[in-house]
C-alpha positions in Angstrom: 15.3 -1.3 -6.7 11.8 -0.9 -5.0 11.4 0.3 -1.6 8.7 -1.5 0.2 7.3 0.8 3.0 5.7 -1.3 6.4 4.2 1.3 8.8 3.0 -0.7 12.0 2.0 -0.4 15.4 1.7 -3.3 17.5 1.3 -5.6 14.6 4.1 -7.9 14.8 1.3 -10.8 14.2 0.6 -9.7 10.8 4.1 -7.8 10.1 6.0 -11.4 10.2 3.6 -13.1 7.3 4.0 -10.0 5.6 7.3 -10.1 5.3 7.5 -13.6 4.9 5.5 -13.2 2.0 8.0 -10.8 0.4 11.0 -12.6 0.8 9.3 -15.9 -0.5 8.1 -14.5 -3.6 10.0 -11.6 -4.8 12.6 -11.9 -7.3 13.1 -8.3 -8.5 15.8 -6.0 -5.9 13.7 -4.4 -3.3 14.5 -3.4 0.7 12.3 -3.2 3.4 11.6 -0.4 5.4 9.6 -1.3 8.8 8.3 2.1 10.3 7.4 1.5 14.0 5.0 3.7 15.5 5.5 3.5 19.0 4.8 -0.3 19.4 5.3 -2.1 22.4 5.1 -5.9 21.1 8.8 -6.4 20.1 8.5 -5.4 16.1 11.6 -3.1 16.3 13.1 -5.8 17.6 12.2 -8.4 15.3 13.0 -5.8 12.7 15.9 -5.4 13.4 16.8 -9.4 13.7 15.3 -10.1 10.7 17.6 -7.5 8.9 15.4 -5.2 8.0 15.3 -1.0 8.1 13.6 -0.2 11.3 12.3 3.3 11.9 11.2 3.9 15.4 8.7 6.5 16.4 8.0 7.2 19.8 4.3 7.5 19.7 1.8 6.3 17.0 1.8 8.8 14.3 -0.4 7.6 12.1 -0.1 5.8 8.0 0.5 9.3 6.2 3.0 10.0 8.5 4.7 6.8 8.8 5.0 6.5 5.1 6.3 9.8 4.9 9.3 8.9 7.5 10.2 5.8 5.2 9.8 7.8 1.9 12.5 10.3 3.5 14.7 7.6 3.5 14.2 5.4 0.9 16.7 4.2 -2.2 14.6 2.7 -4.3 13.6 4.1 -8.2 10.1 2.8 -6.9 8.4 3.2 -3.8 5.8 0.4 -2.5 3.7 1.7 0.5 2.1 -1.5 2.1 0.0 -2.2 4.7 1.3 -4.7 7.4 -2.1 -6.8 6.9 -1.6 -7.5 3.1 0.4 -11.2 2.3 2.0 -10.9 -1.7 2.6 -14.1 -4.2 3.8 -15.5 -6.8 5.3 -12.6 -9.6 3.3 -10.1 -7.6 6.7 -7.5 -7.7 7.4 -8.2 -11.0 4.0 -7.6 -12.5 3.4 -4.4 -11.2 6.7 -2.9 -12.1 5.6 -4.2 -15.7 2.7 -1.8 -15.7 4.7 0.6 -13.9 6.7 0.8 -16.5 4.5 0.2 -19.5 4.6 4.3 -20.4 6.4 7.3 -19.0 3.1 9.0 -18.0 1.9 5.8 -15.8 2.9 7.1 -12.2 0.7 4.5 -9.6 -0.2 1.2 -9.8 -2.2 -1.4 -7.8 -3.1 -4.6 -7.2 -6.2 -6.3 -7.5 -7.5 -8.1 -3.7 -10.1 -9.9 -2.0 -10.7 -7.1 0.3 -10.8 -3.2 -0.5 -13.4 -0.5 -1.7 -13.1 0.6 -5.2 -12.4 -1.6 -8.8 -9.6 -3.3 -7.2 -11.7 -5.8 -4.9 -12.1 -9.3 -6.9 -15.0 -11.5 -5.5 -12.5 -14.4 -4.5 -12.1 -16.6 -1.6 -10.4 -19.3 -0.2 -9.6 -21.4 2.9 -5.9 -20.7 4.2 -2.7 -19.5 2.9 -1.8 -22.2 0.8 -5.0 -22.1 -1.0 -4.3 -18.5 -1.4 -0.9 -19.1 -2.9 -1.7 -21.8 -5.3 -4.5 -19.5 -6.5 -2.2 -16.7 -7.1 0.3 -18.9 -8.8 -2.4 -19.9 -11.5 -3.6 -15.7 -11.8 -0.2 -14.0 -11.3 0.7 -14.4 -14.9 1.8 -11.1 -16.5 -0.8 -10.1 -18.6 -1.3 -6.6 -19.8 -4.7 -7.4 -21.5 -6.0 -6.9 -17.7 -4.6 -3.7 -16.7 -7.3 -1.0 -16.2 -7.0 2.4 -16.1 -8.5 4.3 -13.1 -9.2 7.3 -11.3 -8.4 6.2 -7.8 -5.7 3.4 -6.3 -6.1 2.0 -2.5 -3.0 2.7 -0.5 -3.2 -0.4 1.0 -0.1 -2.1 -1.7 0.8 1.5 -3.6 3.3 1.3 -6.1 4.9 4.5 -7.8 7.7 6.1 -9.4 10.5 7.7 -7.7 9.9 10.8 -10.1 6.2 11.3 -9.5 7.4 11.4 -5.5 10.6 13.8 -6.2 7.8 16.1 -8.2 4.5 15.4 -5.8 6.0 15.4 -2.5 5.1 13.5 0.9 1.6 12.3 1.7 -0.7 14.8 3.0 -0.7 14.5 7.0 -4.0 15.9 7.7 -5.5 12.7 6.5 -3.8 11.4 10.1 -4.2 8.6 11.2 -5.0 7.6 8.2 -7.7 7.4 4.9 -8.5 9.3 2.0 -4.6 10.3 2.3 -4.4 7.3 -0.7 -7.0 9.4 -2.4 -5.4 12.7 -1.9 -2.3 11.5 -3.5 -3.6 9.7 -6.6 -5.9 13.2 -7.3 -2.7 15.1 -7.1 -0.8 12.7 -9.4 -3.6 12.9 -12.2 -3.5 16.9 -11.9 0.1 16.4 -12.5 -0.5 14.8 -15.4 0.2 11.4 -14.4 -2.0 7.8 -15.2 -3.4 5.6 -12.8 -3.3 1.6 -13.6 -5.1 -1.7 -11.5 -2.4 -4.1 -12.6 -5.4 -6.9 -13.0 -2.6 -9.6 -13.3 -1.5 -9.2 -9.7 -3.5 -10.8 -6.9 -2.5 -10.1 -3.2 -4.4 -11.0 -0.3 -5.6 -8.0 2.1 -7.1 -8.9 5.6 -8.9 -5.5 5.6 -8.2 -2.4 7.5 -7.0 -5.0 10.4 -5.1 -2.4 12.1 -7.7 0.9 11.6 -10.5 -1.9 13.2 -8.3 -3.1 16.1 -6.7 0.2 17.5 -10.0 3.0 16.5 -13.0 0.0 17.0 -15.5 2.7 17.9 -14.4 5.5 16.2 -13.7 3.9 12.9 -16.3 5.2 10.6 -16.6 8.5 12.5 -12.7 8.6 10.9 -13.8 8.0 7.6 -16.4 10.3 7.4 -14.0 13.2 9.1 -11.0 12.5 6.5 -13.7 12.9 3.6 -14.7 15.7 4.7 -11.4 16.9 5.0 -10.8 15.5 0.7 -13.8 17.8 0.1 -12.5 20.9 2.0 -9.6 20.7 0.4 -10.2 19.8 -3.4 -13.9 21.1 -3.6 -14.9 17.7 -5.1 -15.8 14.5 -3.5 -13.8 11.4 -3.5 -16.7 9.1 -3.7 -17.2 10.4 -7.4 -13.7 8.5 -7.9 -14.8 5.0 -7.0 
């Protein structure tokens, strides 16, 4: 079973097609954990209607530290940390488990998007959700001719192995409220020993830092600068070097 992580905060308009998403279109065992920080737009309660783990936080504690609270909890063999702004399709589970699973030493894997920095942004458009999903029904075939090993994985749909997470630990909460803590934990994952894979045969839409933009508008880039700072204090190299 894969446990799919959700941190929100007064996202319920983008949580429900998310999980819409993964209910339509996954066929392998997974449950979903929603981690709620602090929201005031009903999404414990819907989370709670809809069946679903709910974690509720009292304040807004940022991504690392909203993952971490559904990590401490979760059942799965796998854990999938997801952003409440990305919509899955067609095979999009199964494929990545594929590559997950390809060799012992491959401990992340990824998606590729329409929207994200790094390898894993294809230049793909289209006009509406069903255009999206017949798209990704043609390019969701399981192919490991377009896997790509990489350096660096965006947090934004994370999949990984419950063994690199018992060995690694938690996300690093420094990177609060959020970036570069993706890139923290795939650097500590290659030290460990462990491979990094862009499962090229899984496409998932990604609205784009939705809830970063919406909640920090002003302080948004002054964050990302901070946090890689931060990378750089900690590891001595920088994380751009990765991309």
């Amino acid at each position: 079973m894969t446990s799919i992580i959700i941190p929100t905060y007064n996202g319920l308009q983008l949580l429900v097609p998310c999980v819409e998403a993964i209910r339509r279109f996954t066929e392998v065992p997974y449950e979903i954990i929603i981690v709620d920080n602090g929201s005031q737009d009903g999404t414990a309660e819907y989370g709670l209607r809809e069946g679903l783990i709910v974690i509720s936080l009292a304040d807004n504690a940022g991504f690392p530290a909203a993952c971490n609270r559904g990590m401490s909890i979760a059942a799965g063999d796998q854990i999938l940390l997801l952003n409440n702004d990305v919509i899955v399709s067609h095979n999009w589970l199964s494929n990545m488990l594929t590559a997950l699973h390809s060799a012992d030493h491959v401990g992340l894997v990824g998606p590729v998007t329409n929207y994200c920095s790094g390898r894993q942004q294809l230049e793909v458009s289209w006009n509406g959700l069903e255009e999206y999903y017949a798209h990704a029904e043609q390019y969701n075939r399981s192919d490991p001719a377009k896997w790509q090993e990489v350096q660096r994985l965006v947090g934004m749909c994370l999949l990984f192995k419950r063994q690199l997470l018992d060995e690694m630990g938690l996300l690093d909460e420094r990177f609060s409220p959020g970036h570069y803590e993706d890139d923290d934990y795939c650097y500590r994952a290659r030290r460990q020993g462990y491979r990094l894979l862009i499962s090229g045969d899984t496409l998932v839409y990604h609205a784009g830092s939705a809830s970063f933009k919406q909640h920090h508008p002003d302080g948004w880039k002054d964050l990302v600068g901070r946090n890689r700072g931060l990378f750089i204090e900690k590891w001595g190299v920088d994380p751009w070097q990765f991309i």
